[in-house]
N, C-alpha and C positions, 0 to 999 in steps of 0.2 A: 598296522597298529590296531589292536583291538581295542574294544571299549567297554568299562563297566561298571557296574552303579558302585557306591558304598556299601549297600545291603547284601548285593550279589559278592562283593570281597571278603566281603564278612564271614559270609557263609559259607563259600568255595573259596578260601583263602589257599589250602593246602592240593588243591587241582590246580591255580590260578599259577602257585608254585612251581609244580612241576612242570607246566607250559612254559614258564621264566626261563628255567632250567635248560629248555630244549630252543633257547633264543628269541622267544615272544617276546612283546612288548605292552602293556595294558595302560589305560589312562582311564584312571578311575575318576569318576564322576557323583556331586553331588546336587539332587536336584537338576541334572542335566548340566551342569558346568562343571569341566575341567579343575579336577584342583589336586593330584600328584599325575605321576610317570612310575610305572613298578614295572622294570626290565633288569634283564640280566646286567651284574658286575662284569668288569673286565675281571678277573683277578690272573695275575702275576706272580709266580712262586718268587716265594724271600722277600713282597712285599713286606713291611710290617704296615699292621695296623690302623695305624696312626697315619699312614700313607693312604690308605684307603679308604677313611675316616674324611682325611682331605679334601679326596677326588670325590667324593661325596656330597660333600657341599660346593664343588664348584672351584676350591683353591689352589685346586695341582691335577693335571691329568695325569694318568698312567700310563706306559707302555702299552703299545697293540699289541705288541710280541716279544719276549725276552731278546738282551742283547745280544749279537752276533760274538762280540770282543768282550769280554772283561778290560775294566781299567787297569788293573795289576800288569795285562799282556802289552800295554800301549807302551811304544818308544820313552823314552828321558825325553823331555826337553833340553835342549842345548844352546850354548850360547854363543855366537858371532868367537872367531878366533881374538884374543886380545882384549877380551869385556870383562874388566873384575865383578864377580857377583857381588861382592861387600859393597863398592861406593853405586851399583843398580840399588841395592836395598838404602842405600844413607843417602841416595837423592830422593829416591820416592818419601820416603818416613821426613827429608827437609822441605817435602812438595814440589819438586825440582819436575816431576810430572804432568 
């Protein structure tokens, strides 16, 4: 992890970039103390935005690597021989859960 001032960011913002770019890492400093992290995004095709917006602040992580499976390819869920799905759904909504 490299290190560098606020002044040096400022001014080498767009080289500091393209080292991000290439997987660096920088922790910039003001007055000699620690105060952000400016490294590379995960980014994930077909994120949206608002996903990444998230993982940004800390509320949601993102995938390392897109999925192997689509959801659409997964199995049905199925039910035990003899299970009505109506009275599964009218116990849980009576709290019978």
């Amino acid at each position: 992890m490299n290190i560098a001032s606020v002044s040096h960011a400022k001014n080498h913002l767009s080289a500091l970039l393209k080292e991000v770019r290439g997987g660096a890492t920088y922790v910039i400093t003001d007055h000699g103390v620690p105060v952000a992290r400016l490294g590379p995004v995960a980014a994930v095709r077909g994120v949206p935005p608002r996903a990444i917006e998230l993982a940004s602040q800390g509320l949601l992580w993102l995938p390392a690597k897109p999925p192997t499976t689509r959801w659409l390819d997964l199995p049905l869920p199925t039910l035990a021989p003899g299970v009505d799905p109506v009275e599964l759904v009218l116990d849980e909504r009576a709290g019978g859960w």
